[in-house]
N, C-alpha and C positions, 0 to 999 in steps of 0.2 A: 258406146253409150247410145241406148234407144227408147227413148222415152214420148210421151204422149202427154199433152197438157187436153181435156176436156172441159170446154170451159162452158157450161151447162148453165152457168149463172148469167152469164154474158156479160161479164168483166169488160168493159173499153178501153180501161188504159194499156200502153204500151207493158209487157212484160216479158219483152224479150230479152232483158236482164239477167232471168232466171237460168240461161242456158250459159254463162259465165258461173253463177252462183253453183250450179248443180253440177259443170264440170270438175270444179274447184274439188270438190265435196266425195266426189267418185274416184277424182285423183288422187286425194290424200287417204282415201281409204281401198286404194288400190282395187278398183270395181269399175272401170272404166265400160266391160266389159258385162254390162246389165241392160236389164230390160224393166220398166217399171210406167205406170202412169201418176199424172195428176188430175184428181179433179174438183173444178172450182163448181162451188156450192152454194145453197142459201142458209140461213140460221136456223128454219125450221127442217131441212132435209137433211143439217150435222146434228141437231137434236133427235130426230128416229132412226139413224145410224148410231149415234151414242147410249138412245135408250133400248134399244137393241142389242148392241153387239155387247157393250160394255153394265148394262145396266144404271147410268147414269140417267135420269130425266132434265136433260139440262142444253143447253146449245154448248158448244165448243169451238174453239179456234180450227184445230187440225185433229186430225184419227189419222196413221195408219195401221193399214193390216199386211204386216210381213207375210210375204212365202215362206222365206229364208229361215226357218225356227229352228231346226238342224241342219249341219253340214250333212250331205249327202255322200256317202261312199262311191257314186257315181260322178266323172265331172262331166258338166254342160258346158256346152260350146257361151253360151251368157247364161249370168246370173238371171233369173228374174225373181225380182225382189217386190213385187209387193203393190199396192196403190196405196195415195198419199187422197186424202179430200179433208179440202180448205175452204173453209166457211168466209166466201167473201165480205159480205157485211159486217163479220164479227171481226176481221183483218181492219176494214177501214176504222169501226169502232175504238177497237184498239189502237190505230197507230196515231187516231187522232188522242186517245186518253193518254198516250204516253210521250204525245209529243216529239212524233217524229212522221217522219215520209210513209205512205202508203207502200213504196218502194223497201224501203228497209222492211218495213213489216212483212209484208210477203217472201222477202227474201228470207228472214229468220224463219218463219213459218213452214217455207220448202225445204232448209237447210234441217229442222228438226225433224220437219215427216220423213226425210230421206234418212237421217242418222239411225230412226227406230227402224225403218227397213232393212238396215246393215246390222242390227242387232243392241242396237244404243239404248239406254233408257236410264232413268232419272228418282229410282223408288229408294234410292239412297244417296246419302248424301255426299260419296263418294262417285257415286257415279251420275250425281245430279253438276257435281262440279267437274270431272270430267269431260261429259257432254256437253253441257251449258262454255264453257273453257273452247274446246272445238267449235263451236260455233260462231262462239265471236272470233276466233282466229279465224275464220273461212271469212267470214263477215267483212270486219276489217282488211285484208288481202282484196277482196272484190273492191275495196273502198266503199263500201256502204256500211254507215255508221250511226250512232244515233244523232 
């Protein structure tokens, strides 16, 4: 596991939680063995990431953008899967609208950006409960909870 948190926003609280959360996450999806970054943001700098990449004009919680889109007939000594960017203020916004810890926020937040790195994703509702289902399983195992 080798990963990179850039924290560009300059985040102060403690979150070196996430390196519990993120082993969890890479362990049960068998990917110990990756290379990927995070990086924490502002509302306006996930907003022309979003309206950019995605065509949305909006802010957002998390983007990421997998490497990972096919399996390669080549194996690599690690995976690297991708970057995750997390819109700090819209995390704190959130965790207070929903009534819970800055900590759990973020922690779901990283646990999603890293799922669509591995291939995850949520465009049905099959697979919106599978992932969402994974999540809180890693969630709750870390003991972070709502």
């Amino acid at each position: 596991m080798d990963y990179q948190i850039n924290n560009l926003y300059g985040y102060t609280e403690d979150y070196s939680y996430l390196d519990g959360v993120i082993h969890r996450t890479l362990e049960k999806e068998n990917a110990l063995d990756s290379i990927f970054s995070i990086i924490f943001i502002d509302n306006e700098q996930i907003k022309e990431i979003n309206a950019t990449y995605r065509g949305i004009d909006r802010e957002t919680d998390v983007i990421s953008f997998a490497l990972e889109d096919t399996k390669d007939d080549f194996p690599l000594e690690k995976r690297v899967l991708g970057d995750i960017y997390i819109s700090i203020p819209k995390m704190q916004e959130q965790a207070k609208s929903y009534g819970h810890s800055e900590k759990r926020e973020l922690s779901f937040l990283t646990v999603h950006g890293l799922l669509h790195l591995l291939g995850y994703d949520h465009q049905t509702k099959e697979e919106e409960e599978r992932m969402f289902g994974l999540q809180k399983e890693i969630l709750d195992e870390e003991g972070i909870s709502r």
